[in-house]
Each structure stands twice: as C-alpha cells, then as structure tokens.
N, C-alpha and C positions, 0 to 999 in steps of 0.2 A: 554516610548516606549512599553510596554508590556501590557498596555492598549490601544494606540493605535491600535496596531498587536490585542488585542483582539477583538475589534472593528470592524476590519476588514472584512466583509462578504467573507468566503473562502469556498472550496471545498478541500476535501481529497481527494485525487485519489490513493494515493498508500497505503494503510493499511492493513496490516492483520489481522484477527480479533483472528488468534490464539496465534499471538504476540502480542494481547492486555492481555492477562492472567496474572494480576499478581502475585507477590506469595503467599500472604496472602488470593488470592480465589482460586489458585493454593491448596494450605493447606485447605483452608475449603472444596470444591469439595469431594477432597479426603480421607476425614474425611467421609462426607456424602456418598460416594458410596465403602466407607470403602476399602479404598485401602493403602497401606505404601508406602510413598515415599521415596527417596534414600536421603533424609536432615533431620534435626535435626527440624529447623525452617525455616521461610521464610527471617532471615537473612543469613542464608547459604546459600540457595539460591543465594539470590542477589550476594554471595561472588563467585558463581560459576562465576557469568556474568563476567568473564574475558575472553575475544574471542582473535583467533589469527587470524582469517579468519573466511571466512561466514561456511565453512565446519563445526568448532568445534561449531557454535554459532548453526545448524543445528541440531548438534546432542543433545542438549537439549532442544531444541524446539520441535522436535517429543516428548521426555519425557514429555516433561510440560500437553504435549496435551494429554494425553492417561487419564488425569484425566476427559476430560470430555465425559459422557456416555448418560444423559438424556438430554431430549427435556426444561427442566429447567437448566440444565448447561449452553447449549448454550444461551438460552434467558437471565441469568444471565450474561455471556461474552459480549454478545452483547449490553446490559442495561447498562452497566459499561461502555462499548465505547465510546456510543454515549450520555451520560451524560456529560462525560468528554469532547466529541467533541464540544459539543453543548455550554460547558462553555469556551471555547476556540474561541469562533465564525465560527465554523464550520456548514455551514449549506446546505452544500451537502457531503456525504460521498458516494463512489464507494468501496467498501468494498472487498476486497478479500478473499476466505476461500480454504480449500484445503480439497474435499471431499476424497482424497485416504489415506489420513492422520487417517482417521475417518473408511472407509471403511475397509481399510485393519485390523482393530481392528475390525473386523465383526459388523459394529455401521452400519444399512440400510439410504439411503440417507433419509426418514422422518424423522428420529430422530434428525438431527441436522438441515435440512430445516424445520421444525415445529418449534422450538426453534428458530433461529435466524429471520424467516418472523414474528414472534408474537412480537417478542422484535422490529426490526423495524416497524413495524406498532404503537405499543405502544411510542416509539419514537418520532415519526411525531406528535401524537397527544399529547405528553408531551411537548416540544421541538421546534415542527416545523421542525427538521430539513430532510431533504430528503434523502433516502437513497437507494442503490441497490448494488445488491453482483455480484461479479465476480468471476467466478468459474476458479481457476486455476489446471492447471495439471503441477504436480510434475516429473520435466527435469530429475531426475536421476531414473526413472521407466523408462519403453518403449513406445515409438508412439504408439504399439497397445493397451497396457494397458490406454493409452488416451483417444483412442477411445474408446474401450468399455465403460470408467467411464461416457464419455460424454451419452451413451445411455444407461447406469442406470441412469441416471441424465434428461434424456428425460420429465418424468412424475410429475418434482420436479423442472420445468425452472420460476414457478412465485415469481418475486421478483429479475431474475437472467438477468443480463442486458449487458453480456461481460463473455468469455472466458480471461484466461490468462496463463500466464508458470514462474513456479519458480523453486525455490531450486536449488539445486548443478548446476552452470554454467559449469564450464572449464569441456570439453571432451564432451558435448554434445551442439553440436550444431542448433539453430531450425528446420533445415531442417528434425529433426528427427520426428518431432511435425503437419507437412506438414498436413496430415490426418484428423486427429483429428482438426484444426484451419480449412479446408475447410469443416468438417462437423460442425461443428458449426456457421459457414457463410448459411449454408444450412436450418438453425434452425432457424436465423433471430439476430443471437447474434454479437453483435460486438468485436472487437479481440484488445487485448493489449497483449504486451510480455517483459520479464525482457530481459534485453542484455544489455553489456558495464560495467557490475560491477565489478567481476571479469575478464569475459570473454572479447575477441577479438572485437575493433571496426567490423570486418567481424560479429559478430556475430549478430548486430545493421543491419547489410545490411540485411543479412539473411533473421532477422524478419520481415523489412519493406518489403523487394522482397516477400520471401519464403510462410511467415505467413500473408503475409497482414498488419501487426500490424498497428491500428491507431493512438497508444499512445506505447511509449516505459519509459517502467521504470528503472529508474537509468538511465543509458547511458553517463552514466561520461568518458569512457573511448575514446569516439568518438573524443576526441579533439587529439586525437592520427595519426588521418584521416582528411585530411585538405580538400580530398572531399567529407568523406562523412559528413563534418562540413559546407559545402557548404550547401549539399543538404537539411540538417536538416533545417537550416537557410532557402532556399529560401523557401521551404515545408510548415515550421513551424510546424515539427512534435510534437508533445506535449513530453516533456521530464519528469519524473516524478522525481525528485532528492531528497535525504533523508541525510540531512548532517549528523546527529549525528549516524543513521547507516554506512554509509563510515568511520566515523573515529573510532566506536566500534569494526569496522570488518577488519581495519586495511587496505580500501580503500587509505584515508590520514593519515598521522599521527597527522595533528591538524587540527583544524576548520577554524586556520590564511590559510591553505596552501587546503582549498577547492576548486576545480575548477569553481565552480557556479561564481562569479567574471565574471571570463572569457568566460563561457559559456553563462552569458548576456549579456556582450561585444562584443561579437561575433551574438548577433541579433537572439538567438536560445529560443524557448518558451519551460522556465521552471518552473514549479513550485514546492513550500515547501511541502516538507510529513514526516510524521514519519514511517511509514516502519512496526517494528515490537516494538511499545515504552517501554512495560514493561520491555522489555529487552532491550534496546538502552539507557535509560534513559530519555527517553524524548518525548511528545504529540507533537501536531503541533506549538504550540505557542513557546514550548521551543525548538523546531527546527529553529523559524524567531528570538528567542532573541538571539542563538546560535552566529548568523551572525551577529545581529545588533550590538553583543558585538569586531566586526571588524570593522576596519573603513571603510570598504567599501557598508556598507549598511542601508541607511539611511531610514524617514519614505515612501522619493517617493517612493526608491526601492521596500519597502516590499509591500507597496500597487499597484505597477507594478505586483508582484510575486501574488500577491492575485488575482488579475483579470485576470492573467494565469492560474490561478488554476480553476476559473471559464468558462473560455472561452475553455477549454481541459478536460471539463466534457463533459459527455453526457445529462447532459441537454437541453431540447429543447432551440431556440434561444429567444423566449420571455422569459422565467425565466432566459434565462444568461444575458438578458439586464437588468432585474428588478436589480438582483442581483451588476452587473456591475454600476448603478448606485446608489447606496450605496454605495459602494466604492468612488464613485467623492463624494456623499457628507461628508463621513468619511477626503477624504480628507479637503473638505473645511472649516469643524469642525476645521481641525489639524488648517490648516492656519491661520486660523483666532485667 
C-alpha cells in the first residue's frame, strides 16, 4: 500500500511550511543565528508535542518559528519540504506561510519571500514538482491588521497564488476577515479559509458567503449541518482534510473514528493533507497509510482522494488532466 499511495501523482493543498520545521533544523537554525532555545535537545522537543487542542499546539508553533531570521533559513524550510513532498509523490504543493508570524518579529516580507521563491524555484528544477504559496492571515490579530499585511505584501505577490486565514478559530469568525479577502480578490489572488476544525459548521457558511472561499480547509465539522452538507456535496466545494492533525489536536480521538469515511459517503470532495507534519507526526503518505490502516480504505479510495487533491488545486485544467491521468494508469499498474 504505501508504494502504491507513493506512486500516486497528488497535490498538497493544505501545508504549512512553518510546520514543516523540525526539531533537529529547529536546533541547527538556532545554533547559527545564535539564539537559546527553551529545550535541552530536539528530543524534548518532540516530548513537548503533546497537544490538548489546536490553541496549546499554537503556542509552540510561534516558538519554533521565531528561529527563523535569514533568507537562507526559509530556503532551508522550504528545501526540506519539498524533498520530502516530492519523495512522497507529491507533485503540486499550494503551500501556506504566515507572514505576521515573521513580521511581527520585525523580519521585512523580502527576507522570508527571497528564501522560500529560491528554494521553490530550485525545487521544480530538482524535482519537478510545482509549487505556489498562500499567504495567510492569522484569525486571532484583527481584519485591519489583515489588511494592512496584505499591502506590505503588495510588492512581494510573485510566486503568491491565494490568500488564506488560520490560527486560533473559536471567537473569531470570518466575517471579521471580510476586507482583507475582498482586497485580495482585487489583486487577482484566489481565496481559501480554515473553518469547521474547531469552529462552528456557521463558520464553513461564513467563509463560503462572507470570504468567498473557493476551497475550505479542514471542514470536518460540517457534518454537523445536514444543509450545509448538502450544499458542500452538490457545489463540490474542495475540502482540504488533515487526519493525523485532527486526532493530535484532539479533533477525534482515533484515526478508526475519523469522519472522512462519511464525509466520501456523503459525495463531498476531499482530499489528504498534512497540515503542520513536523509536529502532527506525519507527511502526506503517512496521512493515506493512516487510513488505509482502517478497513475502510482501500487502494480505489486513495487514488479517488488523490485526484481530488488534483482536481481542487489551482492548476490549470490541462496539467490537472495530464496529472489525472497518471493516476488511471497508477491504477492499471495496481490491477494488473
């Protein structure tokens, strides 16, 4: 199975690239721009990763991040992703990063858009594999602080292919975010938004009314709304779902009792992501073995999920075909 699933020609749509850090370049970083971290080594680290909720797993994720300062950290982050992605059979990634995370530590957006557009471009030509960043804005700042980042962010859009909204859901609702996602429509960028992980099925409406959203990630909690599970379904809004973060983040409490099951059952387009993996435990392939270690998902399934994951990129429609048919012949491989 797990060369099958690698085999599998996929797209990552929901990634972080600052929850790609792990601890061992977490610890060398920090070495180099001479900074003390609050662990011993980078197995304390790991021992931290015990989360009760996305809030505690938050608040060392800004830590982790404060390590990186130069235009060679981020290209090093990002070099490490998409190695990893690329040996996974990953071969479109929509990347997410969080410039207020970086800003707010007085880091100017060149320094970390220098670094991570060199490392993707060096990528494509190591690799092949395709990539573009989504700039999200961080839910637990203000709309206006949105906006302004989005136009610091003006002169520093190549390589930038999508807006998005994360961090701390519950008490902030999209509508807060209204602004900043219609000036970004204004720029030519297309618009995704987190809702349904913690937060309220409303809050899944919200983004799709409020923000526009053309992709929602996570959205697990929609099954909670049987119309707005309708509407998902007849829409086929892209769902971006991250199993091994739901049950790190104490979403599920096992991988048997995940909703994705029923959320394919139910006729809704979702596909496999890893989220934030250094800290989840797990890339994207270890996200489809997660499942396939349940009996409900076999090799059709996951080459179903892979061509969702294709088809709910922003790739143009002739490379989601090319790509889409690799997949039928991955399948015919298998059958045979």
């Amino acid at each position: 199975m797990s060369e099958f699933i690698t085999n599998l020609p996929k797209a990552e749509l929901h990634i972080h690239i600052e929850g790609s850090l792990e601890p061992e370049m977490m610890f060398d970083l920090a070495a180099r721009n001479e900074l003390v971290m609050p662990f011993e080594d980078a197995d304390e680290v790991r021992e931290a990763y015990k989360f009760s909720d996305l809030q505690s797993f938050l608040d060392i994720y800004y830590q982790g991040a404060s390590v990186l300062q130069t235009p060679q950290d981020f290209y090093d982050l990002m070099t490490a992703y998409l190695d990893r992605a690329a040996a996974d059979g990953v071969r479109r990634a929509e990347i997410s990063f969080d410039p207020q995370t970086h800003t707010q530590r007085g880091l100017p957006f060149g320094i970390f858009m220098e670094g991570l557009r060199e490392a993707m471009a060096d990528g494509q030509r190591r690799s092949g594999i395709s990539s573009d960043l989504i700039l999200c804005f961080l839910r637990h700042l203000s709309g206006e602080e949105a906006v302004e980042t989005l136009r610091q962010a003006e002169g520093h859009l190549e390589g930038v292919i999508a807006v998005g909204l994360d961090s701390s859901e519950l008490g902030r609702p999209p509508e807060l975010f209204v602004d900043a996602f219609d000036a970004a429509r204004a720029l030519g960028l297309r618009t995704v938004a987190h809702a349904g992980e913690e937060g309220p099925p409303e809050y899944v409406v919200g983004a799709l009314d409020v923000l526009g959203a053309e992709r929602i990630d996570h959205g697990v909690r929609s099954l909670e709304d049987d119309s707005l599970m309708e509407r998902l379904r007849m829409d086929q809004v892209p769902l971006t779902v991250c199993p091994l973060s739901n049950v790190e983040l104490r979403v599920v409490r096992h991988i048997s009792e995940h909703p994705l099951r029923d959320m394919i059952q139910a006729g809704l387009n979702v596909s496999v992501n890893s989220d934030d993996p250094a800290y989840f435990g797990g890339y994207i392939v270890s996200n489809y073995l997660a499942l396939a270690e349940t009996e409900h998902f076999n090799e059709s399934v996951m080459a179903d999920l892979a061509a969702n994951s294709i088809n709910s990129s922003f790739l143009d429609q002739e490379e989601k075909d090319s790509l889409l048919a690799e997949i039928d012949q991955v399948r015919v491989i298998n059958a045979n």
